[in-house]
DOFIMI-384230 format. One record per residue: residue number from 1; chain; y negated, z, x negated of N, C-alpha, C in turn. Coordinates in nm, 3 decimals. Each point is the difference from the previous one (the first is absolute). Layout:
<recs>
REC_i_ch_n.yy_n.zz_n.xx_ca.yy_ca.zz_ca.xx_c.yy_c.zz_c.xx
REC_NUM_A_Y_Z_X_Y_Z_X_Y_Z_X
...
</recs>
This chain:
<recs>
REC_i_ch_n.yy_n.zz_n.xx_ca.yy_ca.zz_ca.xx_c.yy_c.zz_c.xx
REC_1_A_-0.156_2.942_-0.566_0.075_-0.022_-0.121_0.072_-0.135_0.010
REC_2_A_-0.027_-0.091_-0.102_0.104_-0.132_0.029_0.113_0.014_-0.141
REC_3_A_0.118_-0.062_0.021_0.072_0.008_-0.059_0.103_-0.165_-0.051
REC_4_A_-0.115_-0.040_-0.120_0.099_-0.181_-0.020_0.120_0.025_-0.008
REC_5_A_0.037_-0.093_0.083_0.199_0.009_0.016_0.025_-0.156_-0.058
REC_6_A_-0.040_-0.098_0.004_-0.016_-0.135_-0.042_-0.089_-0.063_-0.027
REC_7_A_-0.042_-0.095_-0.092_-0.103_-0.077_-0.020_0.039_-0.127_-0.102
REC_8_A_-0.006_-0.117_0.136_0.090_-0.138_-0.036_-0.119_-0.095_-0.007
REC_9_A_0.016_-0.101_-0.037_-0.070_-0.132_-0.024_-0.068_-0.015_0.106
REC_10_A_0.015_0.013_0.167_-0.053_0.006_0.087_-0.028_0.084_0.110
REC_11_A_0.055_0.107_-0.017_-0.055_0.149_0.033_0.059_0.150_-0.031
REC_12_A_-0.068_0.066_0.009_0.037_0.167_-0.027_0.027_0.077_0.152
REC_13_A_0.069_0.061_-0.074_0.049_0.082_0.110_-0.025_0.151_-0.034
REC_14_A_-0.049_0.069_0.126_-0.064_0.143_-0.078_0.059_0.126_0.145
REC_15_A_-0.016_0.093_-0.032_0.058_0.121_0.049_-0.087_0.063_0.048
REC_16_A_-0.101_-0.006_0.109_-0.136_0.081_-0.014_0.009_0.130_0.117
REC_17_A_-0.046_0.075_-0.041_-0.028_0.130_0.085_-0.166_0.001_0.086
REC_18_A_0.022_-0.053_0.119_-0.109_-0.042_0.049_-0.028_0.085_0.163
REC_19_A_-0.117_0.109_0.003_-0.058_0.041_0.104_-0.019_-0.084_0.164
REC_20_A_0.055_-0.015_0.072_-0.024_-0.072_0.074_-0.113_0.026_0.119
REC_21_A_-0.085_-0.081_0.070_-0.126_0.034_0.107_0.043_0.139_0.095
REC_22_A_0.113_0.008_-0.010_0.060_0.120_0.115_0.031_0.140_-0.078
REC_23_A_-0.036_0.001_-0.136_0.018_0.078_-0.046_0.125_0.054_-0.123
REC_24_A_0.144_-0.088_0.084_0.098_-0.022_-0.057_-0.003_-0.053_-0.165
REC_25_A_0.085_0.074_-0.033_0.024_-0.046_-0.188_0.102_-0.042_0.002
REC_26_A_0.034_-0.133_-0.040_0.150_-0.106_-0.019_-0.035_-0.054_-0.110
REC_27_A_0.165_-0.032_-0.064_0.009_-0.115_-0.112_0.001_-0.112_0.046
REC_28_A_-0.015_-0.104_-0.046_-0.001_-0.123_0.012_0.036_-0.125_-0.073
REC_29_A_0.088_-0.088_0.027_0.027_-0.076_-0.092_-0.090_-0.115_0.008
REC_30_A_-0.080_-0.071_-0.126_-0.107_-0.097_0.057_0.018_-0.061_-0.140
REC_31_A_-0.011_-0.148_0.049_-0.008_-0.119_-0.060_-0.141_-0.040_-0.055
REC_32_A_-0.027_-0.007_-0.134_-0.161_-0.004_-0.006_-0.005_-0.167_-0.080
REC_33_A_-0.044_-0.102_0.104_0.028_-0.123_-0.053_-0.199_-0.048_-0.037
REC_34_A_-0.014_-0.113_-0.094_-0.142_-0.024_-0.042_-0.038_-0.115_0.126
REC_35_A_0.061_0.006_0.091_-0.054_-0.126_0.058_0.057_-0.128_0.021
REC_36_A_-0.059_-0.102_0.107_0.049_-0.118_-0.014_-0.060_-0.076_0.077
REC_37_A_-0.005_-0.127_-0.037_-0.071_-0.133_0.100_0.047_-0.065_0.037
REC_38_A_-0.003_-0.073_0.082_0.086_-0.080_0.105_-0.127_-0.135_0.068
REC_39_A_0.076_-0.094_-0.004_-0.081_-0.137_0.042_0.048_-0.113_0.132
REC_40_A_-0.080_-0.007_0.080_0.065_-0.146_0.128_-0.053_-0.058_-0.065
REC_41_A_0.108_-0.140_-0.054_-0.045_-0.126_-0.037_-0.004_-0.067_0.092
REC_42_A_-0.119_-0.084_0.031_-0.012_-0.074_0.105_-0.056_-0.143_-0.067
REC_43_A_0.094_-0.123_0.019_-0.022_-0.115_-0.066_-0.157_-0.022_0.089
REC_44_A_0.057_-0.022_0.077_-0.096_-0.067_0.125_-0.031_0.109_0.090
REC_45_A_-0.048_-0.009_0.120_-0.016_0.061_0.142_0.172_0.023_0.083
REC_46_A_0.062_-0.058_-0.053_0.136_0.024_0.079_0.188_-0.007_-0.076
REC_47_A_-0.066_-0.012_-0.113_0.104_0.010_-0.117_-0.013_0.155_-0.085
REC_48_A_0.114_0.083_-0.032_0.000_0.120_-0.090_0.099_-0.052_-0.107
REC_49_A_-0.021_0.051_-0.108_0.110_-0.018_-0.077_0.036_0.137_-0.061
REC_50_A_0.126_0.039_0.063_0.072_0.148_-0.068_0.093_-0.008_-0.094
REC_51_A_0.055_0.079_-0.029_0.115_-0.025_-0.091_0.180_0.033_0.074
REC_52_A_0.071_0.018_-0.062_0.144_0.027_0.015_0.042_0.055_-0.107
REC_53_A_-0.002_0.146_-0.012_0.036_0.094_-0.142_0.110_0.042_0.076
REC_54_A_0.087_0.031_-0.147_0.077_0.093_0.006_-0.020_0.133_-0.025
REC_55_A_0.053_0.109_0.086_-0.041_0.111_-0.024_0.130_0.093_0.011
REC_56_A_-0.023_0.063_-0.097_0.189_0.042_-0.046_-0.034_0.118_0.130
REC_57_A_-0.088_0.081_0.018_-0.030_0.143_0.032_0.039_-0.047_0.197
REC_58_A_-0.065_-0.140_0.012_0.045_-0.008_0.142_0.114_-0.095_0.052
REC_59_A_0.076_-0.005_-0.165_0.155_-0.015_0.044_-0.048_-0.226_0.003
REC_60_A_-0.035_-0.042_-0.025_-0.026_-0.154_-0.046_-0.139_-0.024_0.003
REC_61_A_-0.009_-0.169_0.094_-0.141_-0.092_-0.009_-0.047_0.039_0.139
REC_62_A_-0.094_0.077_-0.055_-0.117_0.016_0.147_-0.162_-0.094_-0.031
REC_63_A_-0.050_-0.051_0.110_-0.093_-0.051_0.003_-0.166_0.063_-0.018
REC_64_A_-0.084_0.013_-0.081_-0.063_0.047_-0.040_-0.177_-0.064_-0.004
REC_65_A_-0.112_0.043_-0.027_-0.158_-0.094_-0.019_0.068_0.073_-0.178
REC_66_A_-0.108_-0.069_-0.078_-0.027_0.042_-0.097_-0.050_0.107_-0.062
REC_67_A_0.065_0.084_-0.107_-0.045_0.155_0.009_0.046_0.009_-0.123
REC_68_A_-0.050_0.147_-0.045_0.005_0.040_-0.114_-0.100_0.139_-0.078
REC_69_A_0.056_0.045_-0.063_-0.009_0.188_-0.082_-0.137_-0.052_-0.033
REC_70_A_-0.145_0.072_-0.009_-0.072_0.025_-0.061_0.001_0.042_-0.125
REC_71_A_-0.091_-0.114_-0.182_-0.003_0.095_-0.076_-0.074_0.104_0.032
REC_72_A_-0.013_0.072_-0.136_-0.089_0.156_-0.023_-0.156_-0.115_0.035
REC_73_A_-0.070_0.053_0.097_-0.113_0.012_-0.041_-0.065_-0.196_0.097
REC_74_A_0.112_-0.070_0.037_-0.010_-0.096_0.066_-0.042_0.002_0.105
REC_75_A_-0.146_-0.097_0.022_-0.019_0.010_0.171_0.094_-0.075_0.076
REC_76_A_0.039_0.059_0.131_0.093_-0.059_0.033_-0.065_-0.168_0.049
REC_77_A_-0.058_-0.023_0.053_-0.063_-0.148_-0.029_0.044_-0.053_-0.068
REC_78_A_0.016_0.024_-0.133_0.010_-0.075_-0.115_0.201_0.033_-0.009
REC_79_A_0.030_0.070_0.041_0.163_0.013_0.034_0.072_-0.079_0.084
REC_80_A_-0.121_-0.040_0.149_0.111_-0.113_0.084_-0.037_-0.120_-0.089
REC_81_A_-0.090_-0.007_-0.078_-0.006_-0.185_-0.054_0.083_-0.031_-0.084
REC_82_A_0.063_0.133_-0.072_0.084_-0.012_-0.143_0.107_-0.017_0.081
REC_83_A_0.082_0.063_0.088_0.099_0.013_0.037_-0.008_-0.145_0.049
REC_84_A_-0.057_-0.042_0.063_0.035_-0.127_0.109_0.007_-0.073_-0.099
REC_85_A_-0.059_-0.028_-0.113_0.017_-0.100_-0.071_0.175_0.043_-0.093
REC_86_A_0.013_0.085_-0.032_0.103_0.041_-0.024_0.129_-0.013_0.057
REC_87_A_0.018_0.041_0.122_0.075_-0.023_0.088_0.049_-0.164_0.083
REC_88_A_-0.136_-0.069_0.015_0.020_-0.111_0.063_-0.079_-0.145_-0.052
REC_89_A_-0.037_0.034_-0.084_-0.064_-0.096_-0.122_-0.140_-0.064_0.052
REC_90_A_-0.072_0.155_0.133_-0.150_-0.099_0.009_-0.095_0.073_-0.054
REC_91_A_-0.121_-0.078_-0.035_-0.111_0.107_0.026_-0.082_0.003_0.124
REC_92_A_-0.095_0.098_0.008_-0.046_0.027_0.155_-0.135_-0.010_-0.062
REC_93_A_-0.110_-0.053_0.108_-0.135_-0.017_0.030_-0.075_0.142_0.050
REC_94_A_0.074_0.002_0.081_-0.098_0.060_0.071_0.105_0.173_0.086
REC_95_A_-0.031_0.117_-0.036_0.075_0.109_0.072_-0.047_0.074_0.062
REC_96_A_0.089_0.047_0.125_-0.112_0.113_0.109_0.101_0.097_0.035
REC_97_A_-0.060_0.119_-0.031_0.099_0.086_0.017_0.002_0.035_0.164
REC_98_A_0.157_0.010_0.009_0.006_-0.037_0.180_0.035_0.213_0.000
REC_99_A_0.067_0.047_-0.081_0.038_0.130_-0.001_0.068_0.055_-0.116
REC_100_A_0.001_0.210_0.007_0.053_0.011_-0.110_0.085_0.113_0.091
REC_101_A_0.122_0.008_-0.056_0.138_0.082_0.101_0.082_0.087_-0.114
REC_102_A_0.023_0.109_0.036_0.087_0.099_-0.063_0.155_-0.055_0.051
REC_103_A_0.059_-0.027_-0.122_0.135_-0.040_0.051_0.092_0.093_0.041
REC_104_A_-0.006_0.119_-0.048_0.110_0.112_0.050_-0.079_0.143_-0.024
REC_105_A_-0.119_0.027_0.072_-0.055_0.112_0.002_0.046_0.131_0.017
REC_106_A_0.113_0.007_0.033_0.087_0.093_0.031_0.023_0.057_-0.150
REC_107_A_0.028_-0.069_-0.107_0.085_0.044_-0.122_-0.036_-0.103_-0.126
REC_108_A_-0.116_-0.072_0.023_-0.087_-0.080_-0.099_-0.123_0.004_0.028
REC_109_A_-0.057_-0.020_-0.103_-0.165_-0.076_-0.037_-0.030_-0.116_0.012
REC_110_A_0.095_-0.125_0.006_-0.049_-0.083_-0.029_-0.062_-0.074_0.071
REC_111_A_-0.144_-0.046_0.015_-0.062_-0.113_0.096_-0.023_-0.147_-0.054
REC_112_A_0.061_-0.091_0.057_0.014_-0.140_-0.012_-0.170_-0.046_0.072
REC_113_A_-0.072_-0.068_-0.081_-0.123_-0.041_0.067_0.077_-0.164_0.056
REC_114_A_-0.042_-0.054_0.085_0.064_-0.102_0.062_-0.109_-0.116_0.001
REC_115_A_0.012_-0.129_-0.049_-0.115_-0.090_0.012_0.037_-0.122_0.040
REC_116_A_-0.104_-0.099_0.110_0.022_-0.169_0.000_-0.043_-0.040_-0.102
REC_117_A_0.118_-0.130_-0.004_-0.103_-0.038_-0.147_-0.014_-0.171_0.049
REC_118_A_-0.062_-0.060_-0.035_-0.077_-0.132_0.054_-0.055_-0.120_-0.101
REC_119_A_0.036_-0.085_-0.035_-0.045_-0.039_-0.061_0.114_-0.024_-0.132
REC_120_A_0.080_-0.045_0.037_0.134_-0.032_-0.081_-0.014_-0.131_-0.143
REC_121_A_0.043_0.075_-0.096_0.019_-0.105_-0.050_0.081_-0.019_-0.135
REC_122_A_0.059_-0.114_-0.017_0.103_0.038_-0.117_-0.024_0.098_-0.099
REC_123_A_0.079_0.045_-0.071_-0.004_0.061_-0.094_0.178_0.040_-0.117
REC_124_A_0.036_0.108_-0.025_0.114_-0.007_-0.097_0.042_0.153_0.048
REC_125_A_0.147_-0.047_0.080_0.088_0.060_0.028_0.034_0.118_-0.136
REC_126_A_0.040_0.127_-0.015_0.049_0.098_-0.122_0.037_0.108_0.080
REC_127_A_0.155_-0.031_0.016_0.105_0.104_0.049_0.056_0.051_-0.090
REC_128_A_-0.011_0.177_0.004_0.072_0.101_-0.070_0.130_-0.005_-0.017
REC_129_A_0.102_0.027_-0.094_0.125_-0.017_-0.010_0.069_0.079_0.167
REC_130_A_-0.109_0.096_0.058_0.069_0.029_0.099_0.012_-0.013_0.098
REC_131_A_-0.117_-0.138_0.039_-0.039_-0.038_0.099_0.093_-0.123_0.053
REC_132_A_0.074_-0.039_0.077_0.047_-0.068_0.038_-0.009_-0.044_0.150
REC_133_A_-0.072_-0.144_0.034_-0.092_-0.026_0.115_0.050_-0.136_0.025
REC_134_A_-0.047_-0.014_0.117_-0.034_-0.173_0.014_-0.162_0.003_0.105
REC_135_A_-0.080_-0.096_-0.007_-0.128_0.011_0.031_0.005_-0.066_0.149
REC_136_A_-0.034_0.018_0.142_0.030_-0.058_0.085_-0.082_-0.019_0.066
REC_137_A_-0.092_-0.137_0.082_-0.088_-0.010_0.049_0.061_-0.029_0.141
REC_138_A_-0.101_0.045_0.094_0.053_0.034_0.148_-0.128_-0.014_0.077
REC_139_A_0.082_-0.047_0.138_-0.134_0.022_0.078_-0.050_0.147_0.022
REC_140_A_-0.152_0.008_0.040_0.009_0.121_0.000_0.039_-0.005_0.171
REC_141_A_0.020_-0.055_0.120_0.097_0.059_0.067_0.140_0.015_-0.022
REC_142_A_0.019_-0.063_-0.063_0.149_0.017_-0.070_0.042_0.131_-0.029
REC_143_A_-0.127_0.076_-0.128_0.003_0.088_-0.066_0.011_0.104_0.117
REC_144_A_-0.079_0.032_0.082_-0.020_0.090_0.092_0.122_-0.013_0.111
REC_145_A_0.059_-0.062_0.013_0.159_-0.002_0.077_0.083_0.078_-0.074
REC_146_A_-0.002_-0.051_-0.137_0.107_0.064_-0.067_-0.017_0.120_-0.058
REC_147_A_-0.130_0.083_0.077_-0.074_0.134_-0.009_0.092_0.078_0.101
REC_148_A_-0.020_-0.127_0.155_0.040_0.122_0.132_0.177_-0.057_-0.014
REC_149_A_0.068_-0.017_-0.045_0.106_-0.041_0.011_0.108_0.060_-0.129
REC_150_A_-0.070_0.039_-0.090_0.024_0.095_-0.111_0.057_-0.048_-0.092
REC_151_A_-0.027_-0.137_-0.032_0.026_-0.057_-0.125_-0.089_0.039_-0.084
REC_152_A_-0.085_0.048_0.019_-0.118_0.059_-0.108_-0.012_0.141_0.026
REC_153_A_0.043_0.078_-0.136_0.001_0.150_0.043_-0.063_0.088_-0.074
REC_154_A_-0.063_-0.081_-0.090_-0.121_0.097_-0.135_-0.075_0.072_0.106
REC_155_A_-0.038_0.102_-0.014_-0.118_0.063_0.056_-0.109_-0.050_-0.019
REC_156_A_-0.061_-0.074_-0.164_-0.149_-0.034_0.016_-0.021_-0.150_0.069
REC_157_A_0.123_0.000_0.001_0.003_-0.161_0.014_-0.041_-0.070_0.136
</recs>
């Protein structure tokens, strides 16, 4: 039995009565999100360019790759190119999907497909009234220091 308790612009929240492998019957609270794509911009072989969002939910500006909600019915392919161009004003050549990860399997659905993207090239920045960023190009050893050192704390990131 599921039971909608919410259903917002970017996910529902439902009440479900779910059998578990052991036999056990529990409720469950679960997040049922459509998805999302996520992109490494890589100028070159040793340059990334991420962003610097604000994110009210983790309390300010955390460092981030480019990402973003799947529409209805969007391959996600076609989701990291919109976003990156969206987010950081490029378009991409060429994408390979490196992985796809359940962000909180415990109490969501949602899987972020994760892609390089290669092959950079201008294009037209279009930030949402809620998006508030700055675009930052880095080495990528740079990037990966500020992985083990915890200046970078996104999970897909």
């Amino acid at each position: 039995m599921n039971k909608n308790i919410y259903k917002g612009r970017v996910v529902t929240l439902n009440l479900e009565t779910v059998t578990l492998p052991n036999g056990a019957t529990v409720e469950l609270e679960i997040i049922r999100h459509p998805g999302a794509a996520a992109i490494v911009p890589l100028k070159d072989e040793r340059t990334v360019v991420l962003i610097r969002q604000y994110r009210h939910a983790a309390g300010g500006f955390i460092y981030e790759i480019p990402a973003g909600k799947l529409h209805p019915g969007e391959d996600p392919r076609a989701c990291a190119a919109r976003e990156l161009e969206e987010e950081i004003g490029y378009r991409v050549s060429s994408l390979e999907l490196l992985t796809s990860i359940f962000t909180a399997p415990g109490f969501a659905d949602e899987v972020i497909h994760i892609y390089q993207g290669t092959g950079l090239t201008p294009g037209t920045q279009h930030l949402s009234p809620d998006e508030v960023l700055d675009v930052i190009e880095l080495s990528l050893d740079r990037a990966i220091a500020m992985i083990h050192d915890g200046t970078i704390r996104d999970g897909k990131t």
